[in-house]
N, C-alpha and C positions, 0 to 999 in steps of 0.2 A: 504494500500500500504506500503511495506516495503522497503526500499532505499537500496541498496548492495553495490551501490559506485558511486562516480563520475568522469566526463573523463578530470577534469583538472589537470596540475601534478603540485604538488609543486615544487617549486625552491629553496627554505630553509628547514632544517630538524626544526619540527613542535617542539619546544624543550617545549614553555608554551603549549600548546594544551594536549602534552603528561603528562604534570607536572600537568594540571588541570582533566587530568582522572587516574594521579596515586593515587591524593590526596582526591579524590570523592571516590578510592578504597579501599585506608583505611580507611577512613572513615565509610565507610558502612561493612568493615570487621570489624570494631571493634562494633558498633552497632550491629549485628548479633551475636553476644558473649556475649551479654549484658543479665542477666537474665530477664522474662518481665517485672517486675516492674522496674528495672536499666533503660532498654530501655524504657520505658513511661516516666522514670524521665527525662529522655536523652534527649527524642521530645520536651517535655515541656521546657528545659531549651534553648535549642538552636534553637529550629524548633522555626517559627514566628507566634505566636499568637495576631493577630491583635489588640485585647481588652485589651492585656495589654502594647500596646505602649503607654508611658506617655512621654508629651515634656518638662518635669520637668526632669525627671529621664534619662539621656543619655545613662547609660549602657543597657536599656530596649532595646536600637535599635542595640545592637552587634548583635542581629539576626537576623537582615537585611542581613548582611553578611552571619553570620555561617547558617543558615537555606539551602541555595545556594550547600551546601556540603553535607548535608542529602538527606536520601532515604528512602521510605516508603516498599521495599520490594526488591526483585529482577528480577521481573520486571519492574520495576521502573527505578533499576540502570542502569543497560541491555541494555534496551531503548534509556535512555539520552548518559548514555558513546556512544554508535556504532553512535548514531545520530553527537555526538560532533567532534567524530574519523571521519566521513565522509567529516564533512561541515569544521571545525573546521581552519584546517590544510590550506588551501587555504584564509582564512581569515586572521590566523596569517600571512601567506606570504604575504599577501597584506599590511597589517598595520604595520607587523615589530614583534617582540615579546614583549616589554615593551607596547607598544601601545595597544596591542591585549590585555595583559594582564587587562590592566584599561579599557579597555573597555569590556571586558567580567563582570567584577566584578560591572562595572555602568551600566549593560544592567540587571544582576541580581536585585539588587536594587532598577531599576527603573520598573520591572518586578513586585518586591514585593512589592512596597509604590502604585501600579494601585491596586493590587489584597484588598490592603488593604482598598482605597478609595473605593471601590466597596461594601467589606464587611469588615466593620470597627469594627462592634459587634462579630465579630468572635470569638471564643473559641477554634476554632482546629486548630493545627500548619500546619505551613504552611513550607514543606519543599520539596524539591530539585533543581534540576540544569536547570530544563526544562526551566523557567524564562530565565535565563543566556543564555541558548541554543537559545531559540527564539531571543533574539539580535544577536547572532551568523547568524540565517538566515536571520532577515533581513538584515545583510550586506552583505551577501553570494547573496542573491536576485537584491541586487543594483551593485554589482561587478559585477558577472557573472551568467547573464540573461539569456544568450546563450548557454551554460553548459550545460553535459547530465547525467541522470541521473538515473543510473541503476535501474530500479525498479520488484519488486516482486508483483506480482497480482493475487491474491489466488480467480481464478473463479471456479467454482465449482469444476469437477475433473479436468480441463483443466488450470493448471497454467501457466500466462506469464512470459515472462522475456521482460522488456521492455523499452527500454531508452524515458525516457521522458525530455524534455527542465527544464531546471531548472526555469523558471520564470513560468511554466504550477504548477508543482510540488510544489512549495513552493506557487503559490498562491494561487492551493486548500486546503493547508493545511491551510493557513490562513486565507481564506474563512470557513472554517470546525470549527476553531477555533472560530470566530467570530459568527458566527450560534451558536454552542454552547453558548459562554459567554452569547447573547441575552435571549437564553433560560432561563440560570439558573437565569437570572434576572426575567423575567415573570415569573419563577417559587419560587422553594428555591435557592438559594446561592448553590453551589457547594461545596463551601468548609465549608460550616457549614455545611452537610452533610458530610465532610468528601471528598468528590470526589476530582473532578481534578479542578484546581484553571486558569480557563479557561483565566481572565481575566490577572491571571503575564503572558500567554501565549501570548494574543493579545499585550499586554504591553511593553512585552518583544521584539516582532518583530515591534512593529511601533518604538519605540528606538532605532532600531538596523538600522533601515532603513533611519530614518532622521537623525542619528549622527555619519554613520560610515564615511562618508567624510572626516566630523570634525575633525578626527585623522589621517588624512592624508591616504598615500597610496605609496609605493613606487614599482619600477620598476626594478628589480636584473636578472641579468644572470643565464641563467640554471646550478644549481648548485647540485641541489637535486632531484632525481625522485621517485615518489610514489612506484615503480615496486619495488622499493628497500623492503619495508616493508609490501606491500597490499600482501594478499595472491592470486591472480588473476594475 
């Protein structure tokens, strides 16, 4: 299922939302420029390799952070940017934009210190925003339950277009998540293979869910509408 958009309108222009997919966009433009060995040094210095967090050594955990801003491809980027542009925006409104801002960056974090207790012996870097993102839904989830949510559904030649409730949509996506993570544990680790690091996924949205309260919420007059910017 592919998400196109949602039917809540912002009421504040989305200034950190857009400030965190301009800055994921350089980022990955500049990674893509990198010759591949630059780029492998690149992953390895700032993408998060579990194995080598030491709690002797403090600078070892900047990539707690910087990991959150990497991208393994461009569908990678793609993905998380449209995903962040959708949900993202109605989250900052609700929290405020300082607020949104810290708690995007503590919903990453705490995204990547789950993926890490999971698979601690890890070797392969551990990067992107999806972490981040997933605290973004589950405050997106706890907000606005009631929400619809454009979706794309590629059945065989017959595709839908389909508004589903947002608490339908984000719970099978977190259900999906969660089946995964199981697996890779019965099986290999996901990300010692390299895949998708299912568990900053699950991580990321139980954080996002029990802590976006936490940062409050406020309540602003219609001041900004999506129509302005959505191409729809």
């Amino acid at each position: 299922m592919l998400p196109l958009k949602d039917t809540i309108r912002s009421r504040t222009f989305p200034a950190i939302n857009w400030l965190l997919i301009a800055i994921n966009a350089l980022v990955f433009l500049y990674e893509i420029n990198l010759s591949p060995a630059a780029g492998q040094r690149f992953m390895l210095t700032f993408g998060l390799v579990p194995a080598r967090l030491d709690l002797l050594d403090p600078l070892s955990y900047i990539s707690v952070f910087s990991h959150m801003f990497m991208h393994a491809g461009w569908f990678h980027f793609l993905s998380n940017m449209w995903v962040l542009f959708i949900f993202g925006d109605n989250v900052e409104d609700r929290l405020g934009s300082i607020r949104y801002l810290i708690f995007y960056l503590l919903s990453g974090v705490a995204a990547a210190l789950i993926q890490v207790v999971v698979s601690p012996n890890s070797q392969i870097p551990l990067v992107g925003a999806s972490g981040a993102i997933a605290g973004v839904l589950g405050a997106y989830f706890l907000f606005y339950p009631t929400a619809r949510v454009l979706t794309f559904i590629p059945i065989f030649i017959f595709p839908w277009l389909v508004e589903i409730p947002a608490i339908l949509f984000l719970g099978f996506w977190f259900v999906s998540q969660l089946f995964s993570g199981l697996l890779s544990i019965a099986a290999v680790s996901a990300v010692q293979t390299g895949g998708i690091a299912w568990w900053a996924h699950i991580g990321g949205f139980v954080f996002g869910l029990l802590t976006a309260r936490l940062f409050g919420s406020r309540r602003l007059p219609n001041r900004w509408y999506p129509d302005q910017y959505y191409p729809w």
